[in-house]
C-alpha positions as a printed Julia matrix, in Angstrom:
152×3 Matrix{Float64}:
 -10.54    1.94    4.51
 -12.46    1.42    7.41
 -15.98   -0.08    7.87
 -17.33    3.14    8.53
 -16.23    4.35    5.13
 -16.58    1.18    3.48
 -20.59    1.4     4.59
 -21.05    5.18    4.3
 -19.46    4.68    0.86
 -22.15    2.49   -0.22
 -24.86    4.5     1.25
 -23.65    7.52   -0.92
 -23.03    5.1    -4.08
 -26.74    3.97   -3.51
 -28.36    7.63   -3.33
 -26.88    8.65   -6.08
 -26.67    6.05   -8.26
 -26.54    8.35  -11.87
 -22.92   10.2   -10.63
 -19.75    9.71  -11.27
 -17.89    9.71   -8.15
 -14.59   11.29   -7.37
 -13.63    7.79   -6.2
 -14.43    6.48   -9.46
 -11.78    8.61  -11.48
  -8.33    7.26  -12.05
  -5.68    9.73  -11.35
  -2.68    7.44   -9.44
   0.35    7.88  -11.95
   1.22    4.32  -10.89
  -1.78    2.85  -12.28
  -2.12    4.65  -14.87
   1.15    3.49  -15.9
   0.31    0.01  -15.55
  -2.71    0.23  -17.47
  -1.22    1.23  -20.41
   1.89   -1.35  -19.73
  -0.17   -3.99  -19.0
  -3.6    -3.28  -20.09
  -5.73   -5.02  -23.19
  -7.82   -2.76  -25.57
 -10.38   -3.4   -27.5
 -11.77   -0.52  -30.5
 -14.96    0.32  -31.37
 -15.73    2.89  -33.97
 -14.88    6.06  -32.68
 -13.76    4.91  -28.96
 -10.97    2.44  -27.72
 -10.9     0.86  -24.17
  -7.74    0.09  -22.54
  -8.75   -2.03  -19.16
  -6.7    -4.06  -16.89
  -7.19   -5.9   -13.5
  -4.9    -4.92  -10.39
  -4.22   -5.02   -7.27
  -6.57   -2.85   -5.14
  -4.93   -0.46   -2.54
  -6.51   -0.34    1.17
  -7.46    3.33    0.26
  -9.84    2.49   -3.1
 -13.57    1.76   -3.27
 -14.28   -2.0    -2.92
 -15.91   -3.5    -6.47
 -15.84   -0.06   -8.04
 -13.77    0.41  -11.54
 -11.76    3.59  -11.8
 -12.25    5.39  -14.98
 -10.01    7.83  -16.88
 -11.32    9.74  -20.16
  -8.43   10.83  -22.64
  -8.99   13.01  -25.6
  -5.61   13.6   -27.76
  -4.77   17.3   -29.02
  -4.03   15.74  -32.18
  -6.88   13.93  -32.7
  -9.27   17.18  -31.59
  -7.17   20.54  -31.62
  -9.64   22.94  -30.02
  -9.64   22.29  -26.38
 -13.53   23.56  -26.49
 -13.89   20.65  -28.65
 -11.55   17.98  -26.69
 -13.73   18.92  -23.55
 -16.92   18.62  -25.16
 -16.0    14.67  -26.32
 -14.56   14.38  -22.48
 -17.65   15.46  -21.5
 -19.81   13.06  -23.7
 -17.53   10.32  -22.73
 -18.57   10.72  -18.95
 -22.31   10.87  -19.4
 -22.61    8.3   -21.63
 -20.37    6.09  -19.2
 -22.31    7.54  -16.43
 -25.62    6.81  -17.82
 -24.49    3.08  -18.97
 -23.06    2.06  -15.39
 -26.87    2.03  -14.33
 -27.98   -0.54  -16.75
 -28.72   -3.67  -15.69
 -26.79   -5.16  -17.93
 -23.43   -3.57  -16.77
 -24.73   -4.31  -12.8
 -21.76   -6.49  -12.41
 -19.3    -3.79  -12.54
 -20.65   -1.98   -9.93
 -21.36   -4.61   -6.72
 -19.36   -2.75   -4.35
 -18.92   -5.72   -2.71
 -16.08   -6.81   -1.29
 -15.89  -10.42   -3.26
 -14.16   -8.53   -5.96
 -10.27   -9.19   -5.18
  -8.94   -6.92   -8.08
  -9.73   -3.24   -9.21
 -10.31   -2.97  -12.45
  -9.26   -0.07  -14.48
 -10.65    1.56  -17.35
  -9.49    4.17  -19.99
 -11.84    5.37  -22.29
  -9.76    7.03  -25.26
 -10.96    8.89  -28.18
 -10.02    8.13  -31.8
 -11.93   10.58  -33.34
 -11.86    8.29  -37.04
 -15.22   10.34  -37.81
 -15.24   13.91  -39.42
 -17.1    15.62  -37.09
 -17.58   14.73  -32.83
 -20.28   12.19  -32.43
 -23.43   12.91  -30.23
 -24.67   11.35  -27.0
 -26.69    9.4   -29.21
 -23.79    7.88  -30.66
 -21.25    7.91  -27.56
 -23.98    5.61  -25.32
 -23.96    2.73  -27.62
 -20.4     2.55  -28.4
 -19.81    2.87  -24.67
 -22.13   -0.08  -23.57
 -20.71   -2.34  -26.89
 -17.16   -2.1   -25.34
 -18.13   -2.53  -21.82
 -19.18   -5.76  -23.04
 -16.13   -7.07  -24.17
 -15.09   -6.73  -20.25
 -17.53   -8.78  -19.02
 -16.97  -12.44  -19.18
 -13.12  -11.67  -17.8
 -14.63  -10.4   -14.84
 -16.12  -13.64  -13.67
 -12.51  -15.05  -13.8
């Protein structure tokens, strides 16, 4: 990535600062792979995270996670349902990655050495699909578990 992109990148990232980018979605089978190989998870009540730390390619954002959002047809059956949680899942992540309390996962600066990778997976152990209301504290609870290994 050039400096160009690298700056026009953060100009974009700066204007809108409440999206979620389609630099910020995982969708590399490779890492994907490796995330689930090699990734830690932590569970929360209706949500499990699956992150891990790799390598960043010349062609990814610098000191910007890539997310992926996973909602199993046997967990949810109706895919009007499955996109609904998927759809919860984002805004709640997209709303949280604003915080200042989560500001460290989103420097886009190039100090970072490692892209970190993030799979947000829903367990659905409730009867019925949780609201926003429930989705944005869950989310920002198991961010937190990924922020002292960042510092490492």
């Amino acid at each position: 990535m050039t400096d160009e992109n690298k700056l026009l990148l953060h100009v974009l990232n700066k204007l809108h600062v409440h999206t979620l980018r389609k630099h910020e979605i995982l969708r590399k089978k490779q890492q994907i792979s490796l995330l689930f190989r090699d990734g830690k998870s932590v569970r929360g009540d209706f949500l499990k995270i699956v992150y891990v730390f790799l390598d960043p390619e010349s062609n990814s954002a610098p000191g910007c996670p890539v997310i992926l959002f996973a909602v199993s047809k046997k967990t949810v059956p109706s895919s009007v349902h499955r996109n609904r949680v998927k759809r919860m899942m984002k805004e709640a992540y997209r709303l949280e990655k604003t915080s200042e309390e989560h500001k460290v996962f989103f420097s886009h600066e190039e100090s970072t050495a490692r892209l970190l990778c993030i799979a947000f997976l829903y367990t659905g152990r409730r009867k019925t699909i949780p609201g926003l209301e429930d989705f944005r504290p869950e989310v920002k609870r198991l961010l937190q578990h990924i922020t002292p290994f960042l510092k490492e």
